[in-house]
C-alpha positions as CSV (number, residue, x, y, z in Angstrom):
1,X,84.5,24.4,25.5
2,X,85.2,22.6,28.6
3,X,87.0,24.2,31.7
4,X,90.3,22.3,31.2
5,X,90.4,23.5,27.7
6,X,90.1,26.5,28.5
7,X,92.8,26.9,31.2
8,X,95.0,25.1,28.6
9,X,94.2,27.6,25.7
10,X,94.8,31.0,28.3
11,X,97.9,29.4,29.9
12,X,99.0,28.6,25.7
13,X,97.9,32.4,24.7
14,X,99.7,33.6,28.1
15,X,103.2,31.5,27.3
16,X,102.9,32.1,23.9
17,X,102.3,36.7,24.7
18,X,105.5,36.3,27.0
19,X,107.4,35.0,23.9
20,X,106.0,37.3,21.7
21,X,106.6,40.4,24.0
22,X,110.2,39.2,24.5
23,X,111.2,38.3,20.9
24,X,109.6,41.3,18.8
25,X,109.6,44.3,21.7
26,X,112.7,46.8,20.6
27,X,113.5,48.3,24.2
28,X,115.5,51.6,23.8
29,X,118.5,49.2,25.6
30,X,118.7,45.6,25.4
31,X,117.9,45.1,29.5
32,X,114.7,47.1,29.4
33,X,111.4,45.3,28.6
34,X,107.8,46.9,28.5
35,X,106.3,47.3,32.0
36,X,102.7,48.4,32.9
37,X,101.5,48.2,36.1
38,X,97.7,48.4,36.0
39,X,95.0,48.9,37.2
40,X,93.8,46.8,33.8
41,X,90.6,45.3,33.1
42,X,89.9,41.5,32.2
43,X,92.7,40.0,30.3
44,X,94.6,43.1,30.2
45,X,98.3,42.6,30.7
46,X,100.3,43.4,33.4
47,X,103.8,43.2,32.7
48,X,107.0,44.0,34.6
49,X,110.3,42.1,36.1
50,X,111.1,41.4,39.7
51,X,114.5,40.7,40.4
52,X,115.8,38.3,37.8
53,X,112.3,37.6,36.5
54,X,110.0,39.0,33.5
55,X,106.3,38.7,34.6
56,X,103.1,38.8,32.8
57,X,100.2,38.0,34.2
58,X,96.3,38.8,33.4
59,X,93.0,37.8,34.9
60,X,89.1,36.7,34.7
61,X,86.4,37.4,36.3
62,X,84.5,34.8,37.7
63,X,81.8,35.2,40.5
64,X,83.6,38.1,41.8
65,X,86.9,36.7,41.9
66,X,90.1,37.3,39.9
67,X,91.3,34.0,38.3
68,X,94.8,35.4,37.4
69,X,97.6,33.4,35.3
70,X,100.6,34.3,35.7
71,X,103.9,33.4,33.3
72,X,107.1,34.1,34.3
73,X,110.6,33.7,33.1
74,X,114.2,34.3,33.5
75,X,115.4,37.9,32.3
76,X,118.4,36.3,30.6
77,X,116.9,33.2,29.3
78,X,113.3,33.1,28.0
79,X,113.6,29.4,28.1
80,X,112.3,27.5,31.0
81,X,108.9,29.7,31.2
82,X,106.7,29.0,34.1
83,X,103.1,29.7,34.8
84,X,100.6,29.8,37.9
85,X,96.8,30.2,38.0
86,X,95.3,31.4,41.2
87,X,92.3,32.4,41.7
88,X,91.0,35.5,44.6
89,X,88.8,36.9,46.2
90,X,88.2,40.5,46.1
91,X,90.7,42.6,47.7
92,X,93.1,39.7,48.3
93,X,96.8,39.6,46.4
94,X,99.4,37.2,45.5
95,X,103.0,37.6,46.1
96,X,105.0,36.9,43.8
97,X,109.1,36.2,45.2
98,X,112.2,36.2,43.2
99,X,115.8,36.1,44.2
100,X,116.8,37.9,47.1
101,X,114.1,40.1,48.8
102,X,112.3,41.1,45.9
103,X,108.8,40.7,45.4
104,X,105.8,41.3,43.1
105,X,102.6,41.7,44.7
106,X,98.9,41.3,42.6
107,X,95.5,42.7,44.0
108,X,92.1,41.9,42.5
109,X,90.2,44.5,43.1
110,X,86.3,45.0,44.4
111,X,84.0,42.7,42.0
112,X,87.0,41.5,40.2
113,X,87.1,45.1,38.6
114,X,91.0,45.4,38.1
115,X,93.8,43.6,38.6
116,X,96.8,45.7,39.8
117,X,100.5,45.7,41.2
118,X,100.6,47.0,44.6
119,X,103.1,47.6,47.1
């Protein structure tokens, strides 16, 4: 399997978990969705929402990095879905902004152990 297949086959199973999640999860109320922060291990889940937005994102490790995909999506309107592959080195994090001030931050952690939301 060639890298660009792959990327295109975890950015598909990504898109196609953040559907899933949102269509068959039955939240106690309609405006609360499944959240877990991490630490998680290699294509583990983190899910959450920052301001307007539901996030999921997961990772690989490669060479001590975290290659991390992230899909995200308006709380209101699962349609119009967008996704972002980064990779980083250990220790460094990825902010993720959404309306206003509010902000999602991700750090890989030594070795590309865990992937977690930090503040």
């Amino acid at each position: 399997m060639t890298s660009s297949t792959r990327i295109q086959l975890l950015s598909f199973a990504a898109a196609s978990a953040l559907v899933a999640l949102t269509a068959t999860s039955v939240p106690a109320r309609s405006d609360e969705r499944p959240v877990r922060l991490g630490p998680v291990g290699p294509d583990e889940p983190i899910m959450t929402t920052v301001g307007n937005k539901n996030v999921i994102a997961f990772y690989r490790p490669v060479d001590g990095h975290c290659d991390i995909y992230v899909v995200t999506c308006n709380r209101n309107d699962d349609s119009g879905a967008q996704q972002v592959r980064v990779s980083l080195r250990p220790r460094e994090s990825i902010h993720i902004d959404a309306t206003g001030n509010d902000t999602l931050n991700l750090e890989c952690s030594e070795n590309a152990a865990t992937l977690a939301v930090v503040p």
